[in-house]
C-alpha positions as CSV (number, residue, x, y, z in Angstrom):
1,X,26.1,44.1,141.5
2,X,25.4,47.6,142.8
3,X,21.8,47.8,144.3
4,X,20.4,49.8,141.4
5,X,22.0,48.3,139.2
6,X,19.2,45.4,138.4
7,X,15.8,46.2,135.5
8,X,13.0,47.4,136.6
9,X,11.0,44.4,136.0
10,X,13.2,42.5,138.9
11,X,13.5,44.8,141.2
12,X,10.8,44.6,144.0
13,X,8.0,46.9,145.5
14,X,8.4,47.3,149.8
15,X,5.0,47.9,151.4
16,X,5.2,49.3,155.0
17,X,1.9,48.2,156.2
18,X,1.3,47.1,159.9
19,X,-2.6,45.9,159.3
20,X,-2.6,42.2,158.5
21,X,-5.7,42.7,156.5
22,X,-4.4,45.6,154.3
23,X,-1.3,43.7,153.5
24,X,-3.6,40.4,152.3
25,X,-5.9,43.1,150.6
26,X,-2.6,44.7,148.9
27,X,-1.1,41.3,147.9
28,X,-4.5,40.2,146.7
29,X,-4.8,43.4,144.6
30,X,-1.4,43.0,142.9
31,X,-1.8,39.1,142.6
32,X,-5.2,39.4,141.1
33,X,-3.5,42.4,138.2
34,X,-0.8,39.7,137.9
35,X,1.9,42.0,139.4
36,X,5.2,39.9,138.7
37,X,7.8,42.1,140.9
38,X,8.6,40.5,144.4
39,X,6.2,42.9,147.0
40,X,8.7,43.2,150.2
41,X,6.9,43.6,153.4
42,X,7.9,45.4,156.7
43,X,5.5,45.2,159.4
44,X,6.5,48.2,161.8
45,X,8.7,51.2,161.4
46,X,12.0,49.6,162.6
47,X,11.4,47.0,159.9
48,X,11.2,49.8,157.8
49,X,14.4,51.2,158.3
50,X,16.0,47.8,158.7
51,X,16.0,48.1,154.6
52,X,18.2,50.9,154.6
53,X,20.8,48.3,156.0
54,X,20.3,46.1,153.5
55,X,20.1,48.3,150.3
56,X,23.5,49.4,151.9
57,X,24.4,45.5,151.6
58,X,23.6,44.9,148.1
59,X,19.9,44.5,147.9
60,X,18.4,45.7,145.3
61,X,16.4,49.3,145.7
62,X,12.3,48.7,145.7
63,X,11.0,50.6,142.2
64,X,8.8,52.1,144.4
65,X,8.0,52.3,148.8
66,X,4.4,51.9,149.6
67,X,4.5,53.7,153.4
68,X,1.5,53.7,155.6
69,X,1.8,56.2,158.7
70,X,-0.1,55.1,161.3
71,X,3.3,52.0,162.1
72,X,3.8,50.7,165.9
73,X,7.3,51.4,166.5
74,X,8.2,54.4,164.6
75,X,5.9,56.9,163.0
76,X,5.6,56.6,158.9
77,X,6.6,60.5,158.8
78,X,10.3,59.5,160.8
79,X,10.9,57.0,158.4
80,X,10.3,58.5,155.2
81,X,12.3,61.6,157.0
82,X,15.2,59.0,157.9
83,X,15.2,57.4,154.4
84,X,15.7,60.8,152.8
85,X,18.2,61.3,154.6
86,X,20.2,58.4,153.6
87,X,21.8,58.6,149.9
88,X,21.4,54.9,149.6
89,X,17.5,55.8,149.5
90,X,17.0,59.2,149.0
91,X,16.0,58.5,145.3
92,X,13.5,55.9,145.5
93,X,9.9,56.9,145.0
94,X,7.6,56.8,148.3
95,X,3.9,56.1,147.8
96,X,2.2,57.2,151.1
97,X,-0.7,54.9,151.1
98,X,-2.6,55.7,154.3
99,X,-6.2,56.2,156.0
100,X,-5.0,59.8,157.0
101,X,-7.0,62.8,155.5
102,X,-5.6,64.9,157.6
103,X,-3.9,68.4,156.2
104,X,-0.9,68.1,158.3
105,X,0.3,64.4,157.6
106,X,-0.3,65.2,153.7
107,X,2.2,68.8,154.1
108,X,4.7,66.7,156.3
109,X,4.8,63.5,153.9
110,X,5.4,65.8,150.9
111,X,7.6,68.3,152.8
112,X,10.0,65.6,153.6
113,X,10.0,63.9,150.3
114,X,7.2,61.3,149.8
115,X,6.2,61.2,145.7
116,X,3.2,60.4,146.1
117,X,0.0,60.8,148.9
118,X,-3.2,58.5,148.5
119,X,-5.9,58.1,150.8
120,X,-6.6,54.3,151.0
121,X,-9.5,53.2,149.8
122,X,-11.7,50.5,151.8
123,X,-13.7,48.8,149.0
124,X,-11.8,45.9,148.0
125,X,-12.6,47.2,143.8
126,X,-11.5,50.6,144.4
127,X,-8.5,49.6,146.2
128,X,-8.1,47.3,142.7
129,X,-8.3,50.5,140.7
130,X,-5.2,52.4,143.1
131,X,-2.9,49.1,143.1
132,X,-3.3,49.2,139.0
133,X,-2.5,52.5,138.8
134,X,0.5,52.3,141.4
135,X,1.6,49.3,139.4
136,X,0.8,51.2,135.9
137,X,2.3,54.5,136.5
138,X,5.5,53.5,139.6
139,X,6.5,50.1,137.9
140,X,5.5,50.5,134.2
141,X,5.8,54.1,133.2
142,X,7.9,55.7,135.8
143,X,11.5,55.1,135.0
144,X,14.3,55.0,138.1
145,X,17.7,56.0,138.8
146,X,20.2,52.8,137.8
């Protein structure tokens, strides 16, 4: 089986997340919407880009990367540059999900190919209304490359 070659419904999300309490909040959000796909997480940037490996083994693409910046290790921008650089990757939608505001990280994120740029929100409800819509729109609506 080639790595894209699995349904939508099976194939999982990867969040890139270093926080330990934005990953519980994440997990709780999707858990609580009853998100079925397996959530992936990588914990630093070399995690990250660990996956690129792995797609390249067989695993199956995420529907959808969920990339903080701010990752020990290597920078959120380097990865997402690195990813779109691979073929293996280069097609699967990037969700920066990120506390930067800032003007520059938002042009660099879309300039080298993130989908998607949203601020993250710190009330646990309102960060229940983005993880429905990221669910709703990247994993319902949205349909991939096979």
């Amino acid at each position: 089986m080639t790595p894209t070659n699995i349904e939508p419904f099976n194939r999982p999300v990867l969040l890139v997340e270093d926080n330990p309490v934005d990953v519980d909040l994440t997990l709780r959000a999707f858990a609580r919407r009853k998100f079925t796909n397996p959530v992936h997480v990588a914990r630093d940037g070399e995690e990250a880009l660990a996956w690129l490996e792995r797609w390249e083994a067989g695993e199956p693409l995420p529907l959808v990367i969920l990339l903080d910046l701010k990752l020990p290790r290597v920078h959120g921008l380097e990865v997402l540059s690195r990813w779109r650089e691979s073929p293996i990757s280069r097609s699967v939608p990037v969700v920066v999900l990120t506390t930067s505001a800032e003007d520059k990280d938002i042009e660099a994120a879309y300039r080298l190919g993130a989908n998607s740029y949203i601020l993250k929100p710190v009330n646990f409800e309102k960060f229940l209304d983005v993880a429905e819509q990221i669910e709703l729109y990247w994993c319902i609506t949205n349909r991939p490359p096979r």
